[in-house]
N, C-alpha and C positions, 0 to 999 in steps of 0.2 A: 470679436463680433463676427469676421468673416466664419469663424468655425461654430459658432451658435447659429451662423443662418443656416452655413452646411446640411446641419444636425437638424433644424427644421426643415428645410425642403425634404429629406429624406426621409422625415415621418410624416410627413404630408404626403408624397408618395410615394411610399412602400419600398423606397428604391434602396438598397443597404449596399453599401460600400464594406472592400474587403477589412477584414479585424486588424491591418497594419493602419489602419487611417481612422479606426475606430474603435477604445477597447470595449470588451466585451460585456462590459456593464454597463454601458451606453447605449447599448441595442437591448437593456431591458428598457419598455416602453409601456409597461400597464402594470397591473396592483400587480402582488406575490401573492393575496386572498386565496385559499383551498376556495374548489371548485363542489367541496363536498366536506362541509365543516361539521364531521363527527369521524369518530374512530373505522378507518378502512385501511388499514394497510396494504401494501404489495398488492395494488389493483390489477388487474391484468383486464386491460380495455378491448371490446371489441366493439366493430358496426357491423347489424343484422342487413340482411339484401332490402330491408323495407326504410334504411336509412336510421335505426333508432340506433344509438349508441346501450352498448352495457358495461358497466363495469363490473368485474368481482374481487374481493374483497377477505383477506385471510378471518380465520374464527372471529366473532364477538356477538354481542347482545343473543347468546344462547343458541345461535345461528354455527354450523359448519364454513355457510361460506355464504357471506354476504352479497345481494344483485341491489347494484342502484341503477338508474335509466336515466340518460340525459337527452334532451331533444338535439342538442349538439356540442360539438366535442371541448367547447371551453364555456359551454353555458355552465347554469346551476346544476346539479345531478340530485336527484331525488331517489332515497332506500326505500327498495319496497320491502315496505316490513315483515309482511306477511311470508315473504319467502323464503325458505334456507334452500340453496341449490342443491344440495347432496344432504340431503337428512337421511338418510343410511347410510353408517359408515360401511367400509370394505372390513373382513373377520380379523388382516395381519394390522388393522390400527387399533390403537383405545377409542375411538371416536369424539378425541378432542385436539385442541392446540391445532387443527390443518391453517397450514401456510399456504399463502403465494397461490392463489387459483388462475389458471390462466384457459381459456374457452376460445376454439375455433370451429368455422365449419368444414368439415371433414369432406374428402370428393366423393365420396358413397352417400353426402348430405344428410346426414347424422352431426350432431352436434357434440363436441366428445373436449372434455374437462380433465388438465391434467394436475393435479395440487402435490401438497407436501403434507404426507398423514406419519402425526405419531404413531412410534411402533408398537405392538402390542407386547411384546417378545422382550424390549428393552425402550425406557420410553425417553429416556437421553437422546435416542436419535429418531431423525422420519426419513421415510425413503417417497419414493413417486409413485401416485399412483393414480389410474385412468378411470375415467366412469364418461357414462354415452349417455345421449338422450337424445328426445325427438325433438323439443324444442328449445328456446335457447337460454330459458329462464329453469329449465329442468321439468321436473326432477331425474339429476343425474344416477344410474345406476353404476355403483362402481366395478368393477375386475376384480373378481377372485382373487387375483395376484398382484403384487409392483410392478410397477412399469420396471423401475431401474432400483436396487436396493442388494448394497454392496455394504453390510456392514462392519464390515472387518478396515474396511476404507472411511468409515465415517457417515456411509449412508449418503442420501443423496435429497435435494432440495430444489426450490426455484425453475421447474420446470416452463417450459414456455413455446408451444407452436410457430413453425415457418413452413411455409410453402414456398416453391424456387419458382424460377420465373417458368421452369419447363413443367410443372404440377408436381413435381417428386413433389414429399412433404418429409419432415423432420421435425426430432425434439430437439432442445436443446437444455439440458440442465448442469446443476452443478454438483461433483463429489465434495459430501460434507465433512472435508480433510479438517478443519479445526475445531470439528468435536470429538477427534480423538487427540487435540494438541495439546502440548504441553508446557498450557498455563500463559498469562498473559491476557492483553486484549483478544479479545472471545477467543477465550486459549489457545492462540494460536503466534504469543511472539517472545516466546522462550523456545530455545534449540532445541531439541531438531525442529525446526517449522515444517509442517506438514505443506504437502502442495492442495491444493482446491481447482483443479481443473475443470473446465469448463467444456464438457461432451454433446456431440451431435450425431445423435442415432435417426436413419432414416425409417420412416414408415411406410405402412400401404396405403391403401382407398382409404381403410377405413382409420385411420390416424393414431392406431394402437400395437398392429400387428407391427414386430421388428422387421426389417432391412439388413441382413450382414448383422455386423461389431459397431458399435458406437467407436467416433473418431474425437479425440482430443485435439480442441480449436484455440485452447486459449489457458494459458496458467497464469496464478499470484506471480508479484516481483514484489524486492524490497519498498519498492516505493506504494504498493498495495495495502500492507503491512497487513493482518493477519489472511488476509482472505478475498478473492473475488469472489460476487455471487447476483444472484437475480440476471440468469443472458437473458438480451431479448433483442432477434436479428433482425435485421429488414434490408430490403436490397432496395437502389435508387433508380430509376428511370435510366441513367447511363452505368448501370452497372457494378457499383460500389457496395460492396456491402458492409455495413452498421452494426457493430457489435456493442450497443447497450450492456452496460455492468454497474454493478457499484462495489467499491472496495472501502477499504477502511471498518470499524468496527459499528454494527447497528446501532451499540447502544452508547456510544459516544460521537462527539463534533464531527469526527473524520467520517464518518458514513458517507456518502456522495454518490452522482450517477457520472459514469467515467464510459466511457469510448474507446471502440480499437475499431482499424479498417481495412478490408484489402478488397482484392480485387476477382478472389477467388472463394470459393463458399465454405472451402476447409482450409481456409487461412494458407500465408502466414497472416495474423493477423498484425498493424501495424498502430501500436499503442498511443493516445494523444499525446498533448504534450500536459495538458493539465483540463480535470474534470471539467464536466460540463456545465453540474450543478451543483452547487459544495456550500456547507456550514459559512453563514455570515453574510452572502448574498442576500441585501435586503433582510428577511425577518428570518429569514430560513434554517434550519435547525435538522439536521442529520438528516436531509433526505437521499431517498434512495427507492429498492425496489421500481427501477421504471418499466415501462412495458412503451414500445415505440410501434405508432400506426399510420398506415397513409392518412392523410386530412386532404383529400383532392388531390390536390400534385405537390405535396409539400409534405414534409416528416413530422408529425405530431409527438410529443412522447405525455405518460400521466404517470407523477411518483406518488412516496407519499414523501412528507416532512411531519418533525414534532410539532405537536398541538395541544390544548388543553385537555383536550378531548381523549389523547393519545397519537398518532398518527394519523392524519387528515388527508389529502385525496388530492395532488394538484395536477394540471396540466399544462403543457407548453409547447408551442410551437416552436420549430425549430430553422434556421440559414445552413443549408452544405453547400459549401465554397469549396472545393477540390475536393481534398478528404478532411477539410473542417468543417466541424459542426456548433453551430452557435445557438445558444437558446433565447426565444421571446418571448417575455411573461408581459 
């Protein structure tokens, strides 16, 4: 009885005690419900300076890249149908299958989208690539060129925007090491296992131009099993930075959104001890692809999980306690 009252006073106010006195499925405290109950995978969320949330949304309903709009960040979110943000593809994709959109606003104040486009040249892999625009729902114009597309490596995916606390800006994406593996969960857990590195190339003003070399922030481990993929950084108020991943394979149980931390913006980074968000939680079904954003003074992050639909759209708020991180659904 003492520890049910605990557990109520603390959701009565807000007050969360550390995860030694609490486990971590005990600080879930409201539905598991998609916030966007149709097929959206790998949303990549932002809020506009006029306070509207967007999300976007890898290819479907004939769409390259799907925009829903939410009034706010764990309300309902509404597709607008009518749009595809990048309805020209760039010449090096086929102009289908783009993955993983992610949209920020650039310090030249340009609006500039970076995704995952089949390749034209070889369509087993996509590499990254940029398109601009003026507003925030598009229409995106893409780059003659990839951002990043190493195919000899695997190509590359899961791109996703950071800005540091000093205005640098940077990408941060992942080489698509296990589709050149050999064989396995998403060919990648038969010998030799290829590595899937996690890269942070800095940009200019305008969120396209390179900085130098891209820097390797973060590799697979055995406990990964085929692959890290989907970064998405964000730094804390005292200074911590949030490396968002999910490992395991998309299209099985293990998929999940996993964490690593340091204290530095090109790592080392310091790996959790167990995902954040993982298969069986509640109704939850191989989520993954998260993108993490401020919510006020707090860590927001939005994945997807499996749905009827396909992969569905959810959001969550999140507790950092040192360098843990806890999620509240």
């Amino acid at each position: 009885m003492k520890l049910l009252s605990i557990l109520a006073a603390a959701a009565l106010s807000f007050i969360f005690v550390s995860a030694s006195a609490i486990p971590v499925q005990s600080l879930r405290t409201a539905s598991d419900d998609p916030v966007f109950d149709d097929n959206f995978a790998d949303p990549g969320i932002f809020q506009d300076e006029d306070g509207t949330w967007y999300a976007f949304g890898t290819a479907a309903k004939n769409k390259q890249v799907q925009v829903a709009t939410g009034e706010s960040f764990d309300g309902q979110w509404n597709l607008l149908g009518d749009i595809d943000a990048l309805p020209h593809s760039a010449a090096w994709t086929t102009g289908r299958h783009t993955w993983a959109p992610d949209v920020r606003r650039a310090r030249n104040g340009k609006y500039v989208m970076y995704y995952s486009g089949e390749v034209a040249e070889d369509s087993a892999h996509h590499c990254i690539g940029a398109a601009v625009a003026d507003a925030v729902t598009g229409p995106y114009i893409p780059e003659e060129e990839p951002f990043a597309c190493d195919l000899s490596a695997g190509g590359s995916i899961d791109a996703s925007g950071f800005e540091d606390e000093d205005g640098k800006q940077y990408v941060l994406y992942k080489i698509d090491g296990n589709s050149v593996g050999n064989g396995g969960s998403c060919s990648n857990t038969k010998q030799p296992i290829v590595p899937t590195p996690i890269m942070l190339q800095e940009v200019e003003e305008d969120g396209v131009t390179k900085v130098g070399e891209p820097v390797e922030i973060f590799n697979r481990s055995d406990e990964d099993g085929p692959l890290v993929e989907a970064p998405s950084l964000l730094r804390t108020d005292n200074g911590l930075y949030i490396l968002f991943f999910s490992s395991g394979c998309y299209l099985e149980p293990s998929y999940n959104v996993n964490y690593a931390t340091s204290t530095s913006l090109k790592g080392p980074f310091q790996r959790a001890q167990r995902p954040i968000i993982k298969s069986g939680e509640y109704t939850l079904q191989a989520p993954g692809g998260a993108t993490a954003v401020h919510v006020g003074d707090k860590v927001g992050i939005a994945f997807h999980a499996d749905c009827q639909q396909g992969r569905c759209m959810h959001t969550s708020h999140t507790v950092v306690d040192g360098r843990e991180v806890r999620v509240l659904m």
